[in-house]
N, C-alpha and C positions, 0 to 999 in steps of 0.2 A: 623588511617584508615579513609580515606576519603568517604564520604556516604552520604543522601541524604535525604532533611525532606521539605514537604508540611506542610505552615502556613496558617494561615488568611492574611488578610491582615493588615499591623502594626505590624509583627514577632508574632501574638498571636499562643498557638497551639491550634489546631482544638479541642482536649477535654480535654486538662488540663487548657485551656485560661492561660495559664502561656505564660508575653509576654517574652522573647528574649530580650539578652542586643544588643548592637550593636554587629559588627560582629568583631572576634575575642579576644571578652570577653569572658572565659570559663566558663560554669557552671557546679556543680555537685550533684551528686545524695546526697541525705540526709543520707540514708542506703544502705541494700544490695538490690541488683536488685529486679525487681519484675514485668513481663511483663502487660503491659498498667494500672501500677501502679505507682511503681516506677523505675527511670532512663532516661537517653537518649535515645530517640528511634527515628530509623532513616528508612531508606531508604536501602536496595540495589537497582540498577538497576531493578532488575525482580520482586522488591515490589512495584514496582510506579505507577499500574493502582490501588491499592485497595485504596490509601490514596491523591486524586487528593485534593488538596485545590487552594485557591486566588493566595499563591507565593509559589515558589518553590528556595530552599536553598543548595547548595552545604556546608555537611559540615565536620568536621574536630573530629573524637571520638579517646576518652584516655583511654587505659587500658583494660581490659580482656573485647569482645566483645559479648555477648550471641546470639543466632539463635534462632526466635523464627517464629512463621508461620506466613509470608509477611513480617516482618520487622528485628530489632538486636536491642540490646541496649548494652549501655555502662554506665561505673560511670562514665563517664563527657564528654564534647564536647564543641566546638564552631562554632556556622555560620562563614563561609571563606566568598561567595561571593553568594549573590540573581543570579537566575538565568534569566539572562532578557528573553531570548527564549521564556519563557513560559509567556504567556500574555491572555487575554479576546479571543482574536482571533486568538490562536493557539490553546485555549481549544477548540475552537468552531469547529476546523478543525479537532481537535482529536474525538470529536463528532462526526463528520458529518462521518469519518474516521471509525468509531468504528458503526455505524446507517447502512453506504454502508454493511458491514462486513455480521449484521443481515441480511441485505436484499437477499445478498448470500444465506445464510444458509438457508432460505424460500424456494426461489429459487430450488434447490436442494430436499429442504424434500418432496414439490409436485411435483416435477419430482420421486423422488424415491416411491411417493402415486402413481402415475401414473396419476397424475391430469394435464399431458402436456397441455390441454390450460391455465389454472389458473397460470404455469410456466409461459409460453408464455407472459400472461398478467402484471406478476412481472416483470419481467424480464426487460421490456420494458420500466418501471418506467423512468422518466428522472429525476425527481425532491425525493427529500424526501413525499415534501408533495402528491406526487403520490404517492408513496409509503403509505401512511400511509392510503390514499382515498382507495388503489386497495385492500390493507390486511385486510379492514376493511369490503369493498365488497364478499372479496373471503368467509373469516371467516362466511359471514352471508349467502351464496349464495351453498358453498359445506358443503357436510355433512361432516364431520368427518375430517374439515381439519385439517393439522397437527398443532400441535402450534406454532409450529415455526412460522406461518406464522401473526398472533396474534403477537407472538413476536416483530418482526420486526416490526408493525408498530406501538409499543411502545416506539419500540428504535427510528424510526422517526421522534416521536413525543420528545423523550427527546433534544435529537439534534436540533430539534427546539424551542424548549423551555429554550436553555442555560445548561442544565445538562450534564456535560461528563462524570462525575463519573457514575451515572445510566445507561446514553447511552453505554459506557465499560461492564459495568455488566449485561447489556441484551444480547449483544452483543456475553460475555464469556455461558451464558445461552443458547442463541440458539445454539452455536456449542454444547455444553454439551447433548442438546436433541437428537442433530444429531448423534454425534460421540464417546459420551460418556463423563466418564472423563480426557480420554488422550483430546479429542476435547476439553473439558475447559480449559487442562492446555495448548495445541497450542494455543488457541485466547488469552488468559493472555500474554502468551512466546511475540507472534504478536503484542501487545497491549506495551508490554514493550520495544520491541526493534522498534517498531514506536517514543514515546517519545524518547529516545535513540540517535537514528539517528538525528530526526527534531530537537532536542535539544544540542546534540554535549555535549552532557556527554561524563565522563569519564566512562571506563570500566575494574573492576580488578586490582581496588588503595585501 
């Protein structure tokens, strides 16, 4: 099964710091499965905003595959091929990508408060760091504004600060306040078939 694993940088993994042989060296599990314990653990397509790291790994698992929530594991695997797509400045745009997303959802939660000019005033943002200046105005200036609108200009601020992982997960957050949890799981859905596309994965190998 071909599938998919965010490293560090040097093939390290992000919490087992077990580094990676070169690519298509296989390794295997010690024992039986045991999820973010023991095993392979990779990637689908639609788990790849919870586990962002430095590089991203197309790779290659052997043998009975387990489902576990965002991820799968296997008893053994090998990295195929680092995915170049994914670099400093495509996180950055997945950020910036996943921060606009927030600003939406703000957007929207003081139009449905009925706070149309504080809309009016988001809305108009050009920049992030407008954004981050207006939410933080709005927040301190109306009473009871929604959170979402706080939100957003955290997620602003991650996107400007290099974090896409965070910037995603605020992101999946503010629709979650808006829309509920079907709204979490479209901004994840959104969030995965963004990398997806921009990255030229494969899909349903």
């Amino acid at each position: 099964m071909i599938a998919y694993k965010f490293l560090r940088a040097g093939r390290i993994g992000p919490f087992s710091a077990f580094q990676w042989p070169e690519p298509g060296e296989r390794v295997y599990a010690e024992r039986d499965l045991a999820a973010c314990k023991r095993g392979v653990h990779a990637c689908r397509p639609s788990d790849l905003p919870w586990w962002l790291a430095d590089e991203l790994w197309e790779v290659e698992l052997d043998g009975p595959v387990q489902v576990d929530e965002h991820k799968i594991i296997a008893p053994s695997g090998r990295l195929r091929s680092q995915i170049e797509g994914w670099t400093p400045a495509c996180a950055q745009e997945y950020a910036h990508a996943c921060a606009w997303r927030a600003h939406e959802r703000a957007v929207q939660a003081l139009t449905r408060a009925g706070h149309q000019h504080g809309a009016q005033q988001l809305a108009a943002c050009a920049t992030l760091h407008d954004v981050q200046a207006v939410a933080r105005r709005l927040a301190e200036d109306i009473p009871g504004t929604p959170i979402s609108v706080r939100i957003a200009g955290d997620g602003a601020l991650c996107a400007l600060t290099g974090a896409p992982a965070a910037s995603a997960y605020i992101a999946a957050h503010a629709a979650k306040r808006l829309d509920g949890t079907a709204g979490y799981a479209a901004e994840r859905a959104w969030q995965s078939h963004w990398l997806v596309e921009r990255l030229g994965l494969r899909v349903g190998h």
